[in-house]
N, C-alpha and C positions, 0 to 999 in steps of 0.2 A: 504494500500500500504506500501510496504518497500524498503528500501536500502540494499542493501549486500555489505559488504566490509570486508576485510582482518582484523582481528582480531588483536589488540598487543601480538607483543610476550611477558607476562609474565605469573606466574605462574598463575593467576586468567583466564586468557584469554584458559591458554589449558586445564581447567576445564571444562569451559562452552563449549568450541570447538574453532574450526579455524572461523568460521564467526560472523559479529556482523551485527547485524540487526538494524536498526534504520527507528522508525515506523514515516512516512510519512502522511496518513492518514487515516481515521476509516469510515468505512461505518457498518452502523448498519441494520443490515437485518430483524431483530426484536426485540423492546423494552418488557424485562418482568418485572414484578409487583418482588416483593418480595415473595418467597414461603410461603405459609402459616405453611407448614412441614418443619420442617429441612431434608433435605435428602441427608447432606453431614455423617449423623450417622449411627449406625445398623439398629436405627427404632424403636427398641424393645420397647424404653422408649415412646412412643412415642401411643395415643392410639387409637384404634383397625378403631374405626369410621373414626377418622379424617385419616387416611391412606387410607381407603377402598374409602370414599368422594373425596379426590385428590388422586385417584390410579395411574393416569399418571405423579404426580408430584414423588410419591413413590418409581415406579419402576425404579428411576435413580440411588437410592440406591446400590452400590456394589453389596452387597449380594444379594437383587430380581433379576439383573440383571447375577448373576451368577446361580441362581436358573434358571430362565428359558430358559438360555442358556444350561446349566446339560437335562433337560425336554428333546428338541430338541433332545440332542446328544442321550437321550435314545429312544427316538423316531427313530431317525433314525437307530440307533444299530439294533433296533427290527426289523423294515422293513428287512438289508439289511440280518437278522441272517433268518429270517424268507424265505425270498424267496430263498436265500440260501437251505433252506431245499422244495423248491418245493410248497410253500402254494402260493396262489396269495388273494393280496389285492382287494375288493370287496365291495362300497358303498351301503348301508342298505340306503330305506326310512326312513326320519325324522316327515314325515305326516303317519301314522298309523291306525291301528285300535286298538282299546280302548278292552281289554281282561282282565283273571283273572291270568297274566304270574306270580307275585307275590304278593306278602299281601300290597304292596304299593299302591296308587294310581295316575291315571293315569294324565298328564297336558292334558284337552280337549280344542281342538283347534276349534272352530265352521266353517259349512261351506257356505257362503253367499252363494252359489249359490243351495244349497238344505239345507234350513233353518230348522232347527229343527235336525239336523245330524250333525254330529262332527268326527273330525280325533282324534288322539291321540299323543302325543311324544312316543318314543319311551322308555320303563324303560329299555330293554337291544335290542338286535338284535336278539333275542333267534330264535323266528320263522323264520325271513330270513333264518338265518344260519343253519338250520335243512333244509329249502327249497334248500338251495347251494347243499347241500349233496343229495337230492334229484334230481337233476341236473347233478349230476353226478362231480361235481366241485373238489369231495375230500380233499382236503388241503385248505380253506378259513382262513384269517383274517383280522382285521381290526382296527385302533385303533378306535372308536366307540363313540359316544358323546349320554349319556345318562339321561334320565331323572325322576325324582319320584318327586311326589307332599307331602311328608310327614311333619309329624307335626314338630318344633325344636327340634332338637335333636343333640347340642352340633357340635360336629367336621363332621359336613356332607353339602352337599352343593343338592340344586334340580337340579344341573345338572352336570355334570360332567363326565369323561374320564374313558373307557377299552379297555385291552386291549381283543379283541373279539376272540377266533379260534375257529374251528368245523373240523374234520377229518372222513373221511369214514373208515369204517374196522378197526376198531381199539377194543383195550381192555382199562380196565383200565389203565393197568402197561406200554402201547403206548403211552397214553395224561401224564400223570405222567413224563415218563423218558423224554420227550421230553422239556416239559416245564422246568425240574429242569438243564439241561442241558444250556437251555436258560437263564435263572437265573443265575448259577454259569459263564458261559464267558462274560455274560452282566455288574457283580460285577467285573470281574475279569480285564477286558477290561476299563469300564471307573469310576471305584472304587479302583484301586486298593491298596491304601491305608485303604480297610475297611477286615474285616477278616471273612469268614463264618465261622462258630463255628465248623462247620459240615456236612461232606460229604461222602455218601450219607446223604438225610435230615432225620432225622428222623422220624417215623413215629407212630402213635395212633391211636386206634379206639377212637370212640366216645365216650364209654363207659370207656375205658382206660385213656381217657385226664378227665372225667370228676370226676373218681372215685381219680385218682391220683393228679390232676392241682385244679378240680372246675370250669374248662372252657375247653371251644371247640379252643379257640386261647389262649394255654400257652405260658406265655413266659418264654422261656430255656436257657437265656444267664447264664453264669454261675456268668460274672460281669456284674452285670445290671447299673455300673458305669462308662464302657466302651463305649463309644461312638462310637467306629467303628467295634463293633461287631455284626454280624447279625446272629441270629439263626433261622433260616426255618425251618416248622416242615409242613407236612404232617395228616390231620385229614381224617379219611378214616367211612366206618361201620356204616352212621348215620340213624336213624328211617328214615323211608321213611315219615310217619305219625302221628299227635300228635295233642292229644284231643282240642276241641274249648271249650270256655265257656259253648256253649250250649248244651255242648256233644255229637255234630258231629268229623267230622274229616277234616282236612285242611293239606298242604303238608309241611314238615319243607323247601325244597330248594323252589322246584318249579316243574309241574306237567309234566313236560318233562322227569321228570329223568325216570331210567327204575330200579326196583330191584334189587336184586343182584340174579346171575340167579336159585340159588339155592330159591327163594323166588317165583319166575313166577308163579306156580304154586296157591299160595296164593292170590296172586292179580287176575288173574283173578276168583279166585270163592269167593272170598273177605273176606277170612278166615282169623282168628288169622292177623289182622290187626295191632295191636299193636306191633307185633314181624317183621313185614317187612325190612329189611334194605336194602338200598338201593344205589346203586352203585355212590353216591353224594363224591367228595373227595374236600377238601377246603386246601390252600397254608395259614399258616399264620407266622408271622414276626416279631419276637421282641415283642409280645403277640396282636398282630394287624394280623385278615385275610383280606389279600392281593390280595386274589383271589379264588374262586369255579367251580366245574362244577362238569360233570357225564356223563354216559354213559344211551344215550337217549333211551326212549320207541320210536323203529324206525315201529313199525306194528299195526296199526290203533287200530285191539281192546284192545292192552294194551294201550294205551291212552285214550281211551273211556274209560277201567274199572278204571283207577287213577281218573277219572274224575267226574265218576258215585260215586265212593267210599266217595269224599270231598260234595260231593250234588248237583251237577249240575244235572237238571233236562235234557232228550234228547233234549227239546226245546231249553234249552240255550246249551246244546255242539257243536248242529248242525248251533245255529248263532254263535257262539265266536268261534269255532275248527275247524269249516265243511270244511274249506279248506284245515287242517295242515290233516283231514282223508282222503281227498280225494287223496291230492299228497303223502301218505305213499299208498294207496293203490293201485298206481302205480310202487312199487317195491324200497321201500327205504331202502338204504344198513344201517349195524349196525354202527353205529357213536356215536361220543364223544366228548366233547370239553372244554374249561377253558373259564373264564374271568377275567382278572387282573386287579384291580384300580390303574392306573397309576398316580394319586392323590395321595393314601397312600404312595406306592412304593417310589413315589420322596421327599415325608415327612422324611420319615425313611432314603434316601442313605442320601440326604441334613442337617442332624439332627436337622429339623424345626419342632417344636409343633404342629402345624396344618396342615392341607392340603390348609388353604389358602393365607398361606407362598409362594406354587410352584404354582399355579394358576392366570394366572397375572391379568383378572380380577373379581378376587371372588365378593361374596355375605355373608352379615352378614349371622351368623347362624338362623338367622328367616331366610333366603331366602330373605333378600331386598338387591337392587343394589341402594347402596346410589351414586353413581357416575353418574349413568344415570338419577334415583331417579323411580325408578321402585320398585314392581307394583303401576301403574298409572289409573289415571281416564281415560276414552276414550269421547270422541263426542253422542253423542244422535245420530247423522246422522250416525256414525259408527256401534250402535246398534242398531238403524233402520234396517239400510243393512244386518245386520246379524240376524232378527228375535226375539234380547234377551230384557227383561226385567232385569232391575236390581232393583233388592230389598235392597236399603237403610238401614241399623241399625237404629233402634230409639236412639236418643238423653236421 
């Protein structure tokens, strides 16, 4: 409680303002402990565990708090830039099916009620999103929560944000202009203290970033000491296919893509394999790709021959695919589409080291959530119900 009253006129008093308060009494609505974090600092000094451990004491921090406020607004920019141009937003299943969409692996979900069978997470929305177009939807996006079960590897999280589209009738130089378009007023709107280097982005083949950079994601800033400079570049031309250990074949993006049309030919009678390129184009930024896609195999036996070509036997096309050939066999128009890690993206505008800087509640780079204290042991009764044995490490 307080009192309000007329403040003295001097000069101290018309500093503070015209009233002075005088505190009456204090009700305390909740008693805290002493943080264990300082989170009146930047953080930085401050280390990685114990931050990630009390993440809700963390994020009072200014700057987290400015970071995932920045997130939001780019989130929302996208939504309204997007419908804007006619796409509509469209929720993907999070329970899936477990396929070979890329070289990652999959989080299996098991299912108590037909034990011995299992759902999947989702590693991107790729087959939805060819479905939408097949629906006839045309313009689909989504910002999409994604997941891969992969080994550590440094700045990457097992789950995490894209941004998802898929278009009907389109070419490449359609998903291209559209997206860089996107980009450039998304920067220009709520960055505009940062400077693209270059407009239009520039662009490479594969061959050409790797003959001249030594990588597929160069980075082109000219001062790589500049902090609010962002250089986009455009990687276009890449092999469709590239040899396994075992001297098969496996797909560099992913088995959706479709070749570049001068190659069709090749693919399906499975010739000169090694020369295929394929219609795959990747966004990268400040020497980080940001984002990929292509222009999809939309006619069933160009999917079966990509498919056939990496070694899938018919047995397994027709359980892991048989449904992605049955709805192209209903007349599925030529489509195209991108995915952006909205993770990196807000690393690079925020100029935060990691992506789980913008991420409010990340996981160590093994993949543990020391804050929940995940993954956990479960109940015997819980893996009763679901069928599973668990096998122990020896001591």
């Amino acid at each position: 409680k307080v009192n309000e009253r007329p403040a003295k006129n001097t000069q101290k008093d018309k500093q503070n303002g015209s009233i002075e308060l005088e505190i009456l009494a204090i009700n305390v609505l909740n008693e805290a402990k002493t943080p264990p974090i300082d989170v009146r600092s930047d953080g930085r000094e401050i280390g990685e565990e114990s931050r990630l451990t009390y993440r809700y004491l963390d994020l009072r921090r200014p700057r987290m708090q400015k970071n995932i406020k920045n997130r939001h607004a780019v989130n929302l920019f996208v939504r309204n830039w997007l419908t804007n141009e006619n796409f509509t937003e469209i929720e993907t299943p999070l329970l899936t099916k477990s396929t070979i969409d890329t070289g990652s692996r999959n989080f299996l979900v098991p299912s108590r009620l037909e034990n011995g069978k299992f759902y999947a997470l989702p590693q991107s929305p790729q087959q939805y999103k060819q479905l939408f177009m097949v629906a006839g939807m045309e313009r689909y996006f989504q910002l999409a929560k994604c997941f891969r079960d992969e080994d550590t590897r440094g700045d990457r999280q097992p789950e995490f944000t894209q941004l998802d589209l898929e278009m009907s009738f389109v070419e490449r130089e359609d998903v291209i202009s559209i997206n860089e378009r996107l980009f450039i007023d998304l920067i220009k709107t709520l960055a505009p203290h940062k400077k693209i280097q270059q407009i239009p982005f520039p662009r490479f083949s594969y061959k050409e970033a790797m003959e001249k950079y030594h990588s597929d994601k160069p980075d082109l800033r000219k001062d790589k000491n500049d902090p609010d400079l962002l250089a986009f570049c455009w990687i276009i031309d890449f092999p469709f296919f590239e040899k396994t250990e075992e001297g098969g074949w496996t797909f560099t993006h992913n088995p959706f893509s479709a070749p570049k049309p001068e190659y069709i030919d090749s693919l399906m009678k499975k010739e000169t394999i090694a020369n295929i390129l394929t219609s795959q184009y990747d966004i990268t930024l400040n020497g980080f790709e940001i984002g990929g896609g292509s222009i999809r195999n939309h006619k069933a036996e160009a999917l079966r021959a990509v498919l056939e070509i990496i070694g899938q036997t018919p047995e397994k096309i027709d359980a892991g695919f048989g449904h992605m050939l049955e709805a192209f066999s209903y007349g599925a128009p030529p489509h195209g589409g991108i995915a952006w890690g909205i993770d990196r993206l807000m690393a690079i505008i925020q100029n935060e080291p990691n992506i789980r800087e913008v991420i409010a509640f990340a996981k160590t780079g093994e993949g543990r959530d020391l804050m929940m204290r995940a993954p956990s042991e479960v109940s015997d009764e819980q893996l009763i119900e679901l069928g599973i044995t668990v096998k122990k490490p020896k001591k």
